[in-house]
ROMI-57171 format. One record per atom (N, C-alpha, C): residue number from 0; x, y, z. Coordinates in steps of 0.02 Angstrom, whole numbers, plus 50000, padded with zeros to 5 digits. Example, Ala and Ser with C-alpha at 12.3 -4.5 7.8 and 13.67 -1.06 7.14 Angstrom:
BEGIN
 resi     X     Y     Z
    0 50660 49716 50390
    0 50615 49775 50390
    0 50660 49835 50390
    1 50642 49888 50354
    1 50684 49947 50357
    1 50645 50002 50394
This chain:
BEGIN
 resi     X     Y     Z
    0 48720 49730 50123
    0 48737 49782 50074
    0 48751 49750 50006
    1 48721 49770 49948
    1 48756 49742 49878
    1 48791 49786 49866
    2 48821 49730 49825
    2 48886 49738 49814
    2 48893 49803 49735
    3 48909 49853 49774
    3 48894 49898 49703
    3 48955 49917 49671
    4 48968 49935 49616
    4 49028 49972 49590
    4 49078 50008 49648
    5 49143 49989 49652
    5 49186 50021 49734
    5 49181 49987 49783
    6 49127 49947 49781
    6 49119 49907 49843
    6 49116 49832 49810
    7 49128 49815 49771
    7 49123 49736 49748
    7 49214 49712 49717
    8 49240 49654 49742
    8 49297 49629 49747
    8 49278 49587 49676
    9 49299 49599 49610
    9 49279 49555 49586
    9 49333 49509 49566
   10 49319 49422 49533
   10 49352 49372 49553
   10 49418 49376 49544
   11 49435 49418 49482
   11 49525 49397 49451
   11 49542 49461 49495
   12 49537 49475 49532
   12 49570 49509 49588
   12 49595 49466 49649
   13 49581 49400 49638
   13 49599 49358 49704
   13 49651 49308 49690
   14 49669 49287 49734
   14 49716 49239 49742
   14 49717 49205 49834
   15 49738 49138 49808
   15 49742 49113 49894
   15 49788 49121 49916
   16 49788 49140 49978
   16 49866 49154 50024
   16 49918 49106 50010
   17 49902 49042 49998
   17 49979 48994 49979
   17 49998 49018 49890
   18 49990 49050 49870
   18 50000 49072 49819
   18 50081 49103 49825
   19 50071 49153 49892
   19 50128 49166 49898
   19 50183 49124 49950
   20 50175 49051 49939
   20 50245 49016 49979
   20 50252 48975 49909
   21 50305 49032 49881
   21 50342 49027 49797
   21 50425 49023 49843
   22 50453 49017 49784
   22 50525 49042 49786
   22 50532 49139 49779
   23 50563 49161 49824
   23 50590 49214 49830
   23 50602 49274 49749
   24 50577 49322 49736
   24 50587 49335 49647
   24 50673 49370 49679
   25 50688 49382 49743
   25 50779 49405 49765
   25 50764 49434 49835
   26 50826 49433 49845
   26 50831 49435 49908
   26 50870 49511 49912
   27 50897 49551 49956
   27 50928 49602 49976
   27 50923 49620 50042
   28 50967 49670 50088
   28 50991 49677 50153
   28 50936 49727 50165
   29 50912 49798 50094
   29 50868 49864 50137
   29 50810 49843 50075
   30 50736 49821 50092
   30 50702 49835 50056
   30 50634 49896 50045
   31 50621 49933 50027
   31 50566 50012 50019
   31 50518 49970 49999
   32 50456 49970 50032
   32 50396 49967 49985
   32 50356 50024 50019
   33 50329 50046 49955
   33 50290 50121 49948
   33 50236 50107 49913
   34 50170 50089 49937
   34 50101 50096 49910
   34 50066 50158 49947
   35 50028 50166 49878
   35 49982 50237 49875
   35 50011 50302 49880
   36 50061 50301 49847
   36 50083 50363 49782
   36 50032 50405 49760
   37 49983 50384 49742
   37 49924 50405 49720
   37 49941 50473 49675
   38 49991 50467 49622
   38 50004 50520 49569
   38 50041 50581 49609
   39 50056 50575 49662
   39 50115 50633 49688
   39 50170 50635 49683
   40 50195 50698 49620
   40 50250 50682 49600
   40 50315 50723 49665
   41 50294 50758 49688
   41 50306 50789 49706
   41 50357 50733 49792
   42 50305 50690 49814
   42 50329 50639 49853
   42 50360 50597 49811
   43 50349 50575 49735
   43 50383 50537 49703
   43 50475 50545 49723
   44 50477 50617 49725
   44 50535 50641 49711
   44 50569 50630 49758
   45 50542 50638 49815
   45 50580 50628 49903
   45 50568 50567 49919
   46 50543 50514 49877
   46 50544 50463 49897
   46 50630 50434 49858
   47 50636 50432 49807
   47 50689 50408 49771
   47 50738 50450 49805
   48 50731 50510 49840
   48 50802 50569 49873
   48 50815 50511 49928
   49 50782 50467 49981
   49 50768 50432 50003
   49 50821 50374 50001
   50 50770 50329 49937
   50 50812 50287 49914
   50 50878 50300 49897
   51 50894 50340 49865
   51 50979 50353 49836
   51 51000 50387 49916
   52 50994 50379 49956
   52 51043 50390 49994
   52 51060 50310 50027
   53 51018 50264 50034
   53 51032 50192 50067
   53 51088 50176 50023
   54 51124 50131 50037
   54 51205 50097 50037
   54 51168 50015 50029
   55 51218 50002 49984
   55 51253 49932 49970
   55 51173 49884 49914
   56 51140 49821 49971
   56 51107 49787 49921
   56 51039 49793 49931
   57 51009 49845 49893
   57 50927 49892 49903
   57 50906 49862 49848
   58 50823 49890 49860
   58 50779 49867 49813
   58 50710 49898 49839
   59 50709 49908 49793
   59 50620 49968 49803
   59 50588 49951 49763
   60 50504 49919 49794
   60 50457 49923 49786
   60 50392 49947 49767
   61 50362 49952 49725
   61 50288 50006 49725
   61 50248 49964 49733
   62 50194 49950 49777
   62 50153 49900 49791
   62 50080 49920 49770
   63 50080 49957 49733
   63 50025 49975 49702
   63 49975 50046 49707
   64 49932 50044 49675
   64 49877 50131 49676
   64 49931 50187 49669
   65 49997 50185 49633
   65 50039 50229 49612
   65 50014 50291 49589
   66 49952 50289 49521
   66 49902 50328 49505
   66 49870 50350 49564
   67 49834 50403 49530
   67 49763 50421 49553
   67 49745 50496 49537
   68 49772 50530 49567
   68 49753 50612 49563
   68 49804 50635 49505
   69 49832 50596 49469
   69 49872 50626 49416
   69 49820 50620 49354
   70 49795 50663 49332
   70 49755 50650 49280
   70 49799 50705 49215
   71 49834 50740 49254
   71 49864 50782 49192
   71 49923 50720 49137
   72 49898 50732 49077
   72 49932 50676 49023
   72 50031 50683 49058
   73 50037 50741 49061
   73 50127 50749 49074
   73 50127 50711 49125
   74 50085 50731 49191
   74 50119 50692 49245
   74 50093 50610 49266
   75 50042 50597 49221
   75 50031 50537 49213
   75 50081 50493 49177
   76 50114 50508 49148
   76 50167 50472 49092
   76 50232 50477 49141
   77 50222 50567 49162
   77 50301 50546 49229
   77 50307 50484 49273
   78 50240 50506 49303
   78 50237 50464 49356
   78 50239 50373 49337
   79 50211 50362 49279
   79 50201 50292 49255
   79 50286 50274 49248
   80 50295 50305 49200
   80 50394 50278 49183
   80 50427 50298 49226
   81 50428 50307 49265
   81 50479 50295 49339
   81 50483 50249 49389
   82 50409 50260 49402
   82 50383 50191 49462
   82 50400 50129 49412
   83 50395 50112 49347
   83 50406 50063 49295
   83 50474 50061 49307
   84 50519 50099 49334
   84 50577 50088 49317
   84 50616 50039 49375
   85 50571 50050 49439
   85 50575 49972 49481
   85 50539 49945 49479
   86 50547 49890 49532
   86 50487 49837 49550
   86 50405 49854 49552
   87 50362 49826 49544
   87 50322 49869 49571
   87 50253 49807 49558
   88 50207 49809 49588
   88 50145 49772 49578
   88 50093 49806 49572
   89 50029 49799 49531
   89 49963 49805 49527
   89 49939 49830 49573
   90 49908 49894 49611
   90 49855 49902 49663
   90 49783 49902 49605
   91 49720 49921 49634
   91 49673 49917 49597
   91 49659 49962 49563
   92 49683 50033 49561
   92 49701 50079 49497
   92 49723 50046 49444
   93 49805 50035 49467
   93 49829 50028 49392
   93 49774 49943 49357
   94 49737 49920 49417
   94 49700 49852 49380
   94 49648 49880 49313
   95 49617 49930 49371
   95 49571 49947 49320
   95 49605 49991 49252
   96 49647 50052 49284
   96 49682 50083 49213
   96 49708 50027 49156
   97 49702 49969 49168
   97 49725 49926 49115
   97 49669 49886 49081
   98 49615 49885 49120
   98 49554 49858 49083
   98 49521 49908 49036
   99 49488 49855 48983
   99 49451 49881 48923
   99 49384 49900 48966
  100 49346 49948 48885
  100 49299 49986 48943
  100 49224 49950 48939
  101 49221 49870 48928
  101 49165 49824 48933
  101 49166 49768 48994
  102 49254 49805 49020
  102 49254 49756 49088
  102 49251 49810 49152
  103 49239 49872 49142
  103 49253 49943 49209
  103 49172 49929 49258
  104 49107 49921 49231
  104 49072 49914 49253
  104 49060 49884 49332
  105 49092 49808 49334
  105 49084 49776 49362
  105 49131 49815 49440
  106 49177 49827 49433
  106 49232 49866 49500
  106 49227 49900 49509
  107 49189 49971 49467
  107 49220 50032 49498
  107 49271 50041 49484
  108 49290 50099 49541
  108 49365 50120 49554
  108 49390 50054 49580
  109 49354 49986 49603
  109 49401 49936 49616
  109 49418 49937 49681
  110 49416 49994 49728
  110 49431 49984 49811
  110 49398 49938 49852
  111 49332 49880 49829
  111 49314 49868 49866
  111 49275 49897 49917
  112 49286 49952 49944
  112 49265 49976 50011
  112 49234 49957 50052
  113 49234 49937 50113
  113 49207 49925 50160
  113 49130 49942 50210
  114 49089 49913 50246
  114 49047 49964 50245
  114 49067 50040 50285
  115 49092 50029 50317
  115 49115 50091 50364
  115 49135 50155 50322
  116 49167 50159 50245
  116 49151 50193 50195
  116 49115 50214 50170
  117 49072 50282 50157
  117 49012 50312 50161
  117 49015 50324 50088
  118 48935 50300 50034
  118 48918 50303 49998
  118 48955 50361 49960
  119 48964 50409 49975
  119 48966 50478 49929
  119 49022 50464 49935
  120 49087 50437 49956
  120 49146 50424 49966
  120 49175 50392 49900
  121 49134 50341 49915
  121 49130 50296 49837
  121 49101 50303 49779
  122 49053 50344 49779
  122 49028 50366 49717
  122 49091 50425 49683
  123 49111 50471 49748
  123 49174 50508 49718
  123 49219 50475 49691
  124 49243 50422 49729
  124 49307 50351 49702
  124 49289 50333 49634
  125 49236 50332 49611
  125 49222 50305 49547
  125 49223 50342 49493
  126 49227 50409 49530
  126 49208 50469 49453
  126 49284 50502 49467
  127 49320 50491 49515
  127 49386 50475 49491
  127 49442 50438 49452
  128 49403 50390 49450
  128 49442 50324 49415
  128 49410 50347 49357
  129 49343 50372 49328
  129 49334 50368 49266
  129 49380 50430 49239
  130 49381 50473 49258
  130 49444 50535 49246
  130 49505 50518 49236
  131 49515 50466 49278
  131 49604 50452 49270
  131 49595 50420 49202
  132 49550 50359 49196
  132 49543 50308 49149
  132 49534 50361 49074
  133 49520 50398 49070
  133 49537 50458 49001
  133 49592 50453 48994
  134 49639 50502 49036
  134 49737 50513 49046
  134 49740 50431 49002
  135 49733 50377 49046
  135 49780 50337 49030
  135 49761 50307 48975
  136 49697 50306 48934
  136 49695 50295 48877
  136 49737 50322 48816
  137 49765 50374 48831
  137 49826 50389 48790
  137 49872 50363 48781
  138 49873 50342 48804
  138 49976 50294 48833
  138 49942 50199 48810
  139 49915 50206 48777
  139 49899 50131 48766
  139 49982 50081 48773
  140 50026 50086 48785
  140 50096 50034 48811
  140 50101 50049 48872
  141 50096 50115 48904
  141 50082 50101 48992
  141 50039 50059 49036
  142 49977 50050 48973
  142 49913 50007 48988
  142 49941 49945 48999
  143 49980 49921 48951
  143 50016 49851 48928
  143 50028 49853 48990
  144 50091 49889 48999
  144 50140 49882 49054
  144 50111 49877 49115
  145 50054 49916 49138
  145 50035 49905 49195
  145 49993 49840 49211
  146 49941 49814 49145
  146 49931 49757 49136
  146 49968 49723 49169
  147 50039 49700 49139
  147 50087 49655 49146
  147 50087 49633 49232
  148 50086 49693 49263
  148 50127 49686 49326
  148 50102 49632 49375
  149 50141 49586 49429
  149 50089 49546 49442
  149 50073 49573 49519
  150 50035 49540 49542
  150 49954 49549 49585
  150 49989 49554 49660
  151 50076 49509 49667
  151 50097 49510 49739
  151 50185 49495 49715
  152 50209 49488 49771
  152 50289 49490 49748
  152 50320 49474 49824
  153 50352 49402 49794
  153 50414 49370 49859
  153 50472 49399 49871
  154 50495 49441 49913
  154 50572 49437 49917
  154 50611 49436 49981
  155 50648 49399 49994
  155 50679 49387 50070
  155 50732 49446 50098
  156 50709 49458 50164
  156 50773 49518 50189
  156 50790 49471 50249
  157 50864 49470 50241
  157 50889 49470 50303
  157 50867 49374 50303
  158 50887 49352 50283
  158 50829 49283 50275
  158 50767 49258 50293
  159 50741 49323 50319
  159 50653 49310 50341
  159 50608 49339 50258
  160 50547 49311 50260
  160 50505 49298 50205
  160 50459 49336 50204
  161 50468 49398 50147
  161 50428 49452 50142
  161 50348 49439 50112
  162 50292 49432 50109
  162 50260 49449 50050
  162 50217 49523 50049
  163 50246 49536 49987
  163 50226 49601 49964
  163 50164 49594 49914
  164 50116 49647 49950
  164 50030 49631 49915
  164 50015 49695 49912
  165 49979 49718 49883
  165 49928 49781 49891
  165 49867 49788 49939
  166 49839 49746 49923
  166 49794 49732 49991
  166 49794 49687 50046
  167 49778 49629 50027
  167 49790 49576 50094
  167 49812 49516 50049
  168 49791 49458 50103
  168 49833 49403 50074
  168 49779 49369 50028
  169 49717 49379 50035
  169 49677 49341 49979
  169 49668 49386 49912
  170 49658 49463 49939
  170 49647 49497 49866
  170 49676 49566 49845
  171 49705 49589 49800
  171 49745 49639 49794
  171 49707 49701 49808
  172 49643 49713 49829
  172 49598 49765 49851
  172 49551 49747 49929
  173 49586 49679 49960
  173 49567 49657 50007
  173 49570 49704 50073
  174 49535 49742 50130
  174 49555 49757 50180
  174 49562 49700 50224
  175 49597 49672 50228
  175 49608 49604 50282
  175 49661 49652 50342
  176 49712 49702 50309
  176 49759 49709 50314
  176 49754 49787 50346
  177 49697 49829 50352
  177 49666 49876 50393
  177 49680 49881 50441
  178 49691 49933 50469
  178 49692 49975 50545
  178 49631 49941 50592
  179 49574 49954 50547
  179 49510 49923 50592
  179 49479 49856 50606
  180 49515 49834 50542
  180 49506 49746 50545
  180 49543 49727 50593
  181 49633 49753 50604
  181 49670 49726 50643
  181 49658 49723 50719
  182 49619 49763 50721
  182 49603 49781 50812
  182 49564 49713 50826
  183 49515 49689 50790
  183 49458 49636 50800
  183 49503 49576 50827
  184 49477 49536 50880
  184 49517 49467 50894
  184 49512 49421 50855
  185 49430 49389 50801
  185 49427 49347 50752
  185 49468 49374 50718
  186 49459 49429 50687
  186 49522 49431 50625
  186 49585 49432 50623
  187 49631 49432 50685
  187 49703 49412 50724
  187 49692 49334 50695
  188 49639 49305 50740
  188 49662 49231 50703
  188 49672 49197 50646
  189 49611 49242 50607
  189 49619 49238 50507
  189 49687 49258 50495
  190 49715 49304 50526
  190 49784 49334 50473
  190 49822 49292 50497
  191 49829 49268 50554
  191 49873 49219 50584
  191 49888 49155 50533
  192 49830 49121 50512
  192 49818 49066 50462
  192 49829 49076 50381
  193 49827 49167 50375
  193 49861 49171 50320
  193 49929 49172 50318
  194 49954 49188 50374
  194 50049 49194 50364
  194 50060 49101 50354
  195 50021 49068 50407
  195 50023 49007 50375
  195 50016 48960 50317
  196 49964 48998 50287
  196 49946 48973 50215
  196 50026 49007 50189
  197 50038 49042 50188
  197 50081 49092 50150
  197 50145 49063 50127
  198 50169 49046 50210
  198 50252 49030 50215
  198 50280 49097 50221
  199 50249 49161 50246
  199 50311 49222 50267
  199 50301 49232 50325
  200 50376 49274 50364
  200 50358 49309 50426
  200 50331 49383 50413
  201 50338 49419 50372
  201 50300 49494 50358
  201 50263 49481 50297
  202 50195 49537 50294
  202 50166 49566 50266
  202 50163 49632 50246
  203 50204 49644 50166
  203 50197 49722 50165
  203 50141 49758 50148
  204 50094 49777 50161
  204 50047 49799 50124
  204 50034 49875 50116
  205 49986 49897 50092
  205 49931 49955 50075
  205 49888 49977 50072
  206 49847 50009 50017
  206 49777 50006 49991
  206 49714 50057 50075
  207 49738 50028 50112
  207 49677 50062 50166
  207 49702 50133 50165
  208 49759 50151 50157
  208 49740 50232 50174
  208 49768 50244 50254
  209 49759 50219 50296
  209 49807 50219 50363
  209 49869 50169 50379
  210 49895 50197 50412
  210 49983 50151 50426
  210 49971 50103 50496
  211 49974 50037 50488
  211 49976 50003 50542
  211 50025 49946 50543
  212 50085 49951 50588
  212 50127 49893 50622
  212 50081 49853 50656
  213 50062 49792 50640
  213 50018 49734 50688
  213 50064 49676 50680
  214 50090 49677 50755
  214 50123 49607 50787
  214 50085 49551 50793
  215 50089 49491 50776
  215 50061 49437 50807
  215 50097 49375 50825
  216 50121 49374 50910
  216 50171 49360 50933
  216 50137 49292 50949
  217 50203 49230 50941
  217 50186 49152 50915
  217 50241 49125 50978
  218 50208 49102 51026
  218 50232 49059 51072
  218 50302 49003 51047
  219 50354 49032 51051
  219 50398 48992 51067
  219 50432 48991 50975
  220 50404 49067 50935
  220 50445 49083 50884
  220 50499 49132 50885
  221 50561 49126 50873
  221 50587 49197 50875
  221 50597 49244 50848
  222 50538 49249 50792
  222 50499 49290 50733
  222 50434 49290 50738
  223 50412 49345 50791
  223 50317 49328 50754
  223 50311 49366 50699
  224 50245 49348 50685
  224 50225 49373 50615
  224 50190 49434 50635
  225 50208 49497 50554
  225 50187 49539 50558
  225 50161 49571 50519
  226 50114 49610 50504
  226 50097 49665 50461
  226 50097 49736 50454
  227 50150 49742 50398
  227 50168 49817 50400
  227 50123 49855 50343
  228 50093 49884 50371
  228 50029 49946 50316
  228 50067 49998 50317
  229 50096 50019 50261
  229 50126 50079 50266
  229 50075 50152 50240
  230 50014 50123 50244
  230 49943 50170 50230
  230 49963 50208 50168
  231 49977 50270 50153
  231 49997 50296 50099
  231 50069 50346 50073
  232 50101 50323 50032
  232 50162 50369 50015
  232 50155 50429 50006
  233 50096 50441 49967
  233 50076 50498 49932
  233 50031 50550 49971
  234 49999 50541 50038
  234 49970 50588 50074
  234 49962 50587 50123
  235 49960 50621 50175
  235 49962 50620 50255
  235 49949 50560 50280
  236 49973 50543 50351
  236 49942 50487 50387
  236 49946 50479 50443
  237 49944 50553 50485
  237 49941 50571 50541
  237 49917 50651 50545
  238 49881 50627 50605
  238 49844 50742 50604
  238 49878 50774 50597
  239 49883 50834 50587
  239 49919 50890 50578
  239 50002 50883 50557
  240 50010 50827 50501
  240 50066 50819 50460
  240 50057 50788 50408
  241 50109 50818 50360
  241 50086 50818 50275
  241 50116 50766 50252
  242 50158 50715 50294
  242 50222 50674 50268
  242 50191 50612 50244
  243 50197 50573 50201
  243 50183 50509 50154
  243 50239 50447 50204
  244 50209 50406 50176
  244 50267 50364 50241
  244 50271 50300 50166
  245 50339 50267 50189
  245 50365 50192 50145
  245 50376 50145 50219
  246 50375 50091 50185
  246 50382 50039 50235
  246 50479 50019 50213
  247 50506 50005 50287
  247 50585 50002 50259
  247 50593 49918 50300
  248 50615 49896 50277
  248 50632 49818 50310
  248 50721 49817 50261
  249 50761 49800 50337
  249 50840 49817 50320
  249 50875 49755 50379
  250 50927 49732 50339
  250 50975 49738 50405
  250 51013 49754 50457
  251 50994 49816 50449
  251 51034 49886 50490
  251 50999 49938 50503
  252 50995 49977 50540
  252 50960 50019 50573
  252 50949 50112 50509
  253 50893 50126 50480
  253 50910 50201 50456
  253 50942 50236 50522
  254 50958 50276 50443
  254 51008 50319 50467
  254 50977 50399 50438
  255 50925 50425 50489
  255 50899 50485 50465
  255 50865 50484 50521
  256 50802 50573 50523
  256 50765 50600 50545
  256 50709 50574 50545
  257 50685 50526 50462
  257 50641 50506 50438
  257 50608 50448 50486
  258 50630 50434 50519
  258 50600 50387 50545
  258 50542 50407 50596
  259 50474 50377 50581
  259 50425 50390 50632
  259 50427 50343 50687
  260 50416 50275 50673
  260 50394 50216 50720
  260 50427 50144 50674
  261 50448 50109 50723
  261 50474 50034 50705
  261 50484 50000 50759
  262 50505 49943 50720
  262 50529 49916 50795
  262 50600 49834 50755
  263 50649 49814 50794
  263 50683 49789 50784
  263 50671 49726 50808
  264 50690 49662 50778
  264 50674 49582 50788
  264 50720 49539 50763
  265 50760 49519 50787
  265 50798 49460 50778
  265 50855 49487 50714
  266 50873 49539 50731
  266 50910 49598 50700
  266 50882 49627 50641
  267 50820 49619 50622
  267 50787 49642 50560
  267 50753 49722 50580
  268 50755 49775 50557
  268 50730 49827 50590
  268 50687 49849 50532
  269 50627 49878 50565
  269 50549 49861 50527
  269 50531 49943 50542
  270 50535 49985 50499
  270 50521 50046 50507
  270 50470 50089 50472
  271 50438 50126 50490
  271 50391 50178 50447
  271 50431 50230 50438
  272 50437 50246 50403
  272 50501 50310 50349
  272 50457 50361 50330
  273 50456 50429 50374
  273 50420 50466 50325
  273 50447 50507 50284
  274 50413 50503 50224
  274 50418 50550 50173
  274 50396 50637 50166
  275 50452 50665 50165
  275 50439 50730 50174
  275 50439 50782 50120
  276 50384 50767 50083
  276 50392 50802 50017
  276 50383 50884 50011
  277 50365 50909 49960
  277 50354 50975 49951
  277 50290 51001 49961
  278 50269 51020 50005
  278 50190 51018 50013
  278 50148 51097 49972
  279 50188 51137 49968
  279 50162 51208 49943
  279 50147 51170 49866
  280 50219 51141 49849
  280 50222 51142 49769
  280 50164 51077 49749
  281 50152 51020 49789
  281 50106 50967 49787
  281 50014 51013 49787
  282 50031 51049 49824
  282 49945 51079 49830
  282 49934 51121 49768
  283 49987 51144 49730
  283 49974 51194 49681
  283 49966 51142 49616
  284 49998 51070 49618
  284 49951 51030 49573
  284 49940 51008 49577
  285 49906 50960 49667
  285 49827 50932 49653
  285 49774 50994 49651
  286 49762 51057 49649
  286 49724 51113 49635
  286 49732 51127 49563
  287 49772 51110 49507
  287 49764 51117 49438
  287 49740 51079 49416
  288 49728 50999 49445
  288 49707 50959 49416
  288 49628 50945 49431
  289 49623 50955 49518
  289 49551 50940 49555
  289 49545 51000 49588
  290 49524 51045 49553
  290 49499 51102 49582
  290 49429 51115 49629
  291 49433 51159 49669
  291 49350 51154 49707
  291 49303 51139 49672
  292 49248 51101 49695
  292 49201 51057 49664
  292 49188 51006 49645
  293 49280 50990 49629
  293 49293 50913 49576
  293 49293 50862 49651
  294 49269 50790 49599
  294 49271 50741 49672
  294 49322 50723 49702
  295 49388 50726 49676
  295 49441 50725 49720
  295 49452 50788 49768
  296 49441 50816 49749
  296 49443 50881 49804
  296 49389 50877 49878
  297 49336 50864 49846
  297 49297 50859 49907
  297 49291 50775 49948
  298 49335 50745 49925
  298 49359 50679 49959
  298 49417 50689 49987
  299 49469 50745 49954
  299 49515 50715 49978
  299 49571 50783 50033
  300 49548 50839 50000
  300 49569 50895 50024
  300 49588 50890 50099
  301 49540 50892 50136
  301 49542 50906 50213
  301 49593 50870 50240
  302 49599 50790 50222
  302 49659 50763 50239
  302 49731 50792 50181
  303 49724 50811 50159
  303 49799 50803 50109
  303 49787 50885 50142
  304 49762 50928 50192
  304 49793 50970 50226
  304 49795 50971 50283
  305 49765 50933 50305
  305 49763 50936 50391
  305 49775 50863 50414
  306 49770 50805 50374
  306 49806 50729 50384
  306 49734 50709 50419
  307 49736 50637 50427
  307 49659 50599 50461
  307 49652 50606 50521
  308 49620 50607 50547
  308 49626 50589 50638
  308 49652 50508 50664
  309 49703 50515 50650
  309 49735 50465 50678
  309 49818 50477 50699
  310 49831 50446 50753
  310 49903 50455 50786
  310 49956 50397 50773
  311 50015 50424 50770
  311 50072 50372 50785
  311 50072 50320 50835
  312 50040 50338 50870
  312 49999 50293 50948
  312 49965 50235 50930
  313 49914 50251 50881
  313 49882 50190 50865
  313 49924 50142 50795
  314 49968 50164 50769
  314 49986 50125 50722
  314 50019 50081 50732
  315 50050 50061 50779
  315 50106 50031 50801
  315 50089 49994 50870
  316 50064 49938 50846
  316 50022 49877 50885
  316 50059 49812 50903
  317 50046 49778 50957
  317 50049 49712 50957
  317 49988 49675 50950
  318 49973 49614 50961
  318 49926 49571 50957
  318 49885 49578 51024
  319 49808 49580 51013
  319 49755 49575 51091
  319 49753 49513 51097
  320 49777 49477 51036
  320 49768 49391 51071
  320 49816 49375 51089
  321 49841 49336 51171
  321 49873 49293 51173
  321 49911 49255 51134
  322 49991 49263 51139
  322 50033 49234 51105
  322 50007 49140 51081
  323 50011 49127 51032
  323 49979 49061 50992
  323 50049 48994 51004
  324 50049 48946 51012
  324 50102 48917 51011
  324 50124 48891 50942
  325 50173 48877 50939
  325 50214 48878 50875
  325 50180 48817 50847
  326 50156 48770 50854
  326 50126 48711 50831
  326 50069 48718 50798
  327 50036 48774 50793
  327 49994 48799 50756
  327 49984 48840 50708
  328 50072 48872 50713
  328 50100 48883 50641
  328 50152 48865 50599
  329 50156 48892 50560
  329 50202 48879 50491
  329 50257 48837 50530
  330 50301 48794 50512
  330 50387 48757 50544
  330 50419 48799 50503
């Protein structure tokens, strides 16, 4: 397949997995990371109702593709100065919303996509991004700002070693970090060698669009390594429910309804949090903005009302390979 606009990774999108065995940018007891917001302000809102209810030493994350279906100038500017107002890293939206328009050619919308992603999928992805890329030409200091942000982000919970990416460990639009990659046994062993390159025990990631917990349990560690896909904040990620999910890594157990699936390790508790936003008031403006016909609508509708075909069942995995002995990873 060439590599066409949506489907091509191009280079300053990469980095090597030891990139991230840095020093820590802080540490804290509850950390939120929330990728693929994708311009819902509406989840914006129940996500922070969320946050302000956790206690003591928090810290929330946006791990990127914050944008997307916000093309209206108001809620593009909402949505930008808020998520700005924490942490937050680069997905391949805000990459491209920050490039000039003699470098857009080469990415696309920048997803990469995979082949299993069907042409008309991506041709829609692209005539989305050029829509958003109008909105945000207005705001030329949001551009800056999102410019600025960088590509991945260290921070330790609980004294185990987070790295927070948008996509995988080589590229911020990488699927390494996929539902469907993870099932494969070669690619268990690649991610395995990236936590090694790395220096962390978790992976927070995003960008694919589905939520997957993947264990990969290490002979004779009392931390295996893991990857948490918290698929998307901003729109379904299970059939027949409308809820956005954050990834929660804490020293203590939530304390809510919200919780779909986790699991607890060496007292660190690793949870998918769903987000339960306003769904009447969310449909009445992604329909002002992408009305029938428009390509977000006919990409994206069916799930942002009826969710993907996928279950809580499959998200929440261990490893098909055989536990690895510790001598083959990280000390």
């Amino acid at each position: 397949m060439s590599l066409t606009p949506g489907r091509n990774c191009p280079l300053h999108y990469r980095y090597a997995p030891g990139a991230l065995a840095a020093p820590p940018s802080g540490h804290c007891e509850v950390l939120y990371v929330a990728g693929g917001l994708y311009g819902n302000e509406p989840a914006l809102d129940a996500l922070l109702d969320l946050y302000t209810r956790e206690r003591g030493d928090k810290r929330l994350v946006f791990n990127g593709d914050f944008n997307w279906f916000d093309i209206d100038a108001a809620s593009f500017r909402r949505v930008n100065e808020r998520v700005l107002g924490f942490d937050a890293i680069r997905g391949n939206v805000e990459t491209e919303l920050a490039s000039e328009p003699g470098d857009v050619d080469e990415a696309g919308c920048g997803c990469a996509y995979p082949p299993w992603v069907g042409d008309e999928v991506v041709m829609r992805s692209n005539l989305i991004l050029q829509r958003l890329r109008e909105t945000a030409r207005r705001f030329p200091a949001l551009r800056q700002s999102l410019l600025a942000l960088p590509m991945w982000m260290r921070i330790d919970v609980g004294g185990r070693r987070v790295g927070i990416v948008h996509g995988d460990a080589q590229s911020l639009a990488g699927w390494g970090f996929a539902q469907e990659h993870l099932a494969d046994l070669g690619h268990q062993r690649l991610v395995r060698e990236w936590f090694a390159s790395a220096h962390v025990d978790i992976f927070a990631s995003s960008h694919t669009c589905l939520p997957v917990f993947q264990a990969l349990p290490t002979e004779g560690a009392d931390f295996a390594p893991i990857v948490l896909n918290n698929g998307a904040a901003g729109m379904p990620n299970f059939s027949s429910a409308h809820a956005g999910l954050l990834t929660r890594i804490a020293t203590r157990p939530f304390d809510g309804p919200e919780r779909r699936f986790g699991v607890e390790r060496s007292g660190l508790f690793l949870d998918a949090i769903a987000i339960e936003f306003d769904q009447a008031r969310w449909l009445r403006e992604f329909l002002a903005q992408w009305p029938p016909g428009s390509a977000a609508h006919a990409s994206y509708w069916q799930r942002i009302t009826r969710g993907p075909r996928y279950d809580i069942a499959e998200a929440q995995r261990d490893a098909t390979l055989p536990a690895e002995p510790l001598s083959s990873q990280q000390e």
